[in-house]
Legacy VTK file of the C-alpha trace (Angstrom):
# vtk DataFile Version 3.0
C-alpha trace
ASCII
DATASET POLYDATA
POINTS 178 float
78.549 16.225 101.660
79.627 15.574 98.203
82.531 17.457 96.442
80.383 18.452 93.530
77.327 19.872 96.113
79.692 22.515 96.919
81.443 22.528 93.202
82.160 26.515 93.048
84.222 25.840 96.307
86.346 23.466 94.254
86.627 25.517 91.207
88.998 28.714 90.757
90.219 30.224 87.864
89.463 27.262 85.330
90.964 25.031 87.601
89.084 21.613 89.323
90.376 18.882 91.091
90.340 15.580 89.888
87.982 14.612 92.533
85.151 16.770 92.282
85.844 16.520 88.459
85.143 12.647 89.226
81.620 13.473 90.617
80.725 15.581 87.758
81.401 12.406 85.634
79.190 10.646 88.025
76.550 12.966 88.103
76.155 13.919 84.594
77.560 10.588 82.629
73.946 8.679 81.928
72.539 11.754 80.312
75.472 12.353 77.882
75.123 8.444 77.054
71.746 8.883 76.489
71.940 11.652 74.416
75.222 10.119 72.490
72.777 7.102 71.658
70.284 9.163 70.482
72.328 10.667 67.967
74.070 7.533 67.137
71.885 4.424 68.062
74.699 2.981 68.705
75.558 1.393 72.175
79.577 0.652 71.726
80.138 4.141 69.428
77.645 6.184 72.684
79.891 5.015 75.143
83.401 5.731 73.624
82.130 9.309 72.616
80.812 9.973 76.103
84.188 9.038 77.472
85.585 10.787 74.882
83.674 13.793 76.243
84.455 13.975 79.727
88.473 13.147 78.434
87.929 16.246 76.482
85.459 18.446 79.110
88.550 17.516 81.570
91.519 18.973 79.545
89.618 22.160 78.095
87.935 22.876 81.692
89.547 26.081 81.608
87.158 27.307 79.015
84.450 27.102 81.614
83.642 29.989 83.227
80.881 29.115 85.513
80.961 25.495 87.180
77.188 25.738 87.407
77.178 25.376 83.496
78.753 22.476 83.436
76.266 20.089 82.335
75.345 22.535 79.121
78.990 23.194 78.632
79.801 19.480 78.284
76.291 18.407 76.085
77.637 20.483 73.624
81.092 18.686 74.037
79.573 15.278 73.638
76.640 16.551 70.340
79.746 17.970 68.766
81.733 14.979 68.977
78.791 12.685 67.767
78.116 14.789 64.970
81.672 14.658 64.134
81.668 11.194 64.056
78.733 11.082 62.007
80.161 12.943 59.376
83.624 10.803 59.639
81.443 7.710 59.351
79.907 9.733 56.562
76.527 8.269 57.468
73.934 10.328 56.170
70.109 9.749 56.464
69.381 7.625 53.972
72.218 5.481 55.579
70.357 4.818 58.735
66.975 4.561 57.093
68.353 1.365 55.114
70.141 -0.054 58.278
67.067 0.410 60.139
64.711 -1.104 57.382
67.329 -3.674 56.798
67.140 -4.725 60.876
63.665 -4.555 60.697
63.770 -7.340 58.093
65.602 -10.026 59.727
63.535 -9.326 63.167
62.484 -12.841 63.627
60.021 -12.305 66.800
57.103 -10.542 67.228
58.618 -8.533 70.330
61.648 -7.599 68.255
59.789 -6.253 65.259
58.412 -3.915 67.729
61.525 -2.837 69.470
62.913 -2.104 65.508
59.560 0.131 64.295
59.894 2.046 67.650
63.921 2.304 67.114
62.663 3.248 63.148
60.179 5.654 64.428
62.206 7.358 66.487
65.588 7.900 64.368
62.505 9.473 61.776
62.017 12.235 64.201
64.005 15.164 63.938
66.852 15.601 66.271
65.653 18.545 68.322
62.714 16.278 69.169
64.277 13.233 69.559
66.665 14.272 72.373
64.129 15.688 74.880
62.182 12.069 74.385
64.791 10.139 75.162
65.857 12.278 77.956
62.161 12.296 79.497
61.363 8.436 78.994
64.590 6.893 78.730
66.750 8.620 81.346
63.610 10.261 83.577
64.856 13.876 83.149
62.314 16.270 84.492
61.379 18.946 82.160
63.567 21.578 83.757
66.689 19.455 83.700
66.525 18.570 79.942
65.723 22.295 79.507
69.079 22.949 81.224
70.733 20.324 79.564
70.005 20.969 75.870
70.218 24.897 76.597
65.796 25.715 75.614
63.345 26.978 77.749
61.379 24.720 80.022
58.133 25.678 77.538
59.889 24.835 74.440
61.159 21.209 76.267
57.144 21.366 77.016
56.740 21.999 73.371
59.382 19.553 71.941
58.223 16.785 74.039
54.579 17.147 72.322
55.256 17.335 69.209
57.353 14.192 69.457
54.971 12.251 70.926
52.527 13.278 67.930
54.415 12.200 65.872
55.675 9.210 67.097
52.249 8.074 67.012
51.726 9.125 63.440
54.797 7.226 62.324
53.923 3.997 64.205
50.276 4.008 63.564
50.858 4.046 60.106
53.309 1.165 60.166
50.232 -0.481 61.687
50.991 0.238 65.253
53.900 -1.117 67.807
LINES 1 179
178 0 1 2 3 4 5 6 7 8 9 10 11 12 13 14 15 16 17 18 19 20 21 22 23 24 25 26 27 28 29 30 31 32 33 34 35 36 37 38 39 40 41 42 43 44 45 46 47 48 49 50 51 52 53 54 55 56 57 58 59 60 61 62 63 64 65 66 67 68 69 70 71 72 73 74 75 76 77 78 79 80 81 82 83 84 85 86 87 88 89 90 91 92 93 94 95 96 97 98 99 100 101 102 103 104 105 106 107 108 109 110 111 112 113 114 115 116 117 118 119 120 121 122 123 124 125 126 127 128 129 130 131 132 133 134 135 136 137 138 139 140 141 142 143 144 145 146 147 148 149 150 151 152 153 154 155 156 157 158 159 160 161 162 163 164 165 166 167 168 169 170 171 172 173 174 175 176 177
């Protein structure tokens, strides 16, 4: 049996053990990266925030008052710190449009001009429906977990999830389809 299967055993008074705290990592580190690339779209800048995250979720563990809300408690962590590095980077949307539009531009194959219109597609959604999308299709979340995750109710993860995929296909069917 894992350390982190029997978590609240391990946990007392803000305290954890490096150990367990190590399967937490494990457990819960490809859904912060995916959610740190969402909000980023950036491999290298995903990965040092979600490290950043757990280096922070391990020194403030205290704050944490129920182990079983960890994986909320440190999705915040890691949103928080990609937005702050967002506004440090001071890139605002128009920023990313260009990038993106400039990418799309010097996309020499037909399989890569794809890849860009989806990548431009999807940084035109808005955030709140962006993150369950990735989560579903990208990381294979079930409904309940990104629900848990992001802190909504299963029905409005049901809800976000739709309205994404409407209009993702709006956006790329009227960039002529991926």
């Amino acid at each position: 049996m894992k350390r982190c299967d029997n978590k609240e055993m391990y946990f007392s008074k803000g305290n954890l053990d490096r150990q367990t705290y190590a399967e937490l990592v494990r457990e819960h580190s490809a859904r912060i990266f995916a959610i740190c690339f969402s909000m980023l779209s950036n491999r290298e800048d995903a990965e040092d925030i979600t490290q950043q995250a757990f280096l922070k979720g391990y020194s403030d563990i205290k704050q944490l008052r129920d182990i079983n809300k960890f994986g909320a408690w440190i999705t915040q962590i890691a949103k928080h710190m990609c937005l702050d590095l967002l506004r440090r980077k001071k890139l605002n949307k128009l920023a990313i449009k260009q990038m993106i539009v400039d990418d799309v531009k010097d996309q020499p194959t037909h399989d890569d001009n794809k890849y860009s219109r989806l990548q431009s597609a999807l940084m035109q959604l808005k955030e709140e429906y962006r993150l369950p999308l990735m989560l579903y299709y990208l990381d294979g979340k079930s409904t309940k977990k990104i629900a848990e995750s992001l802190d909504i109710t299963v029905d409005t993860t049901h809800t976000h999830l739709s309205r994404a995929r409407k209009k993702l296909r709006q956006l790329l069917s009227t960039k002529g389809g991926a």
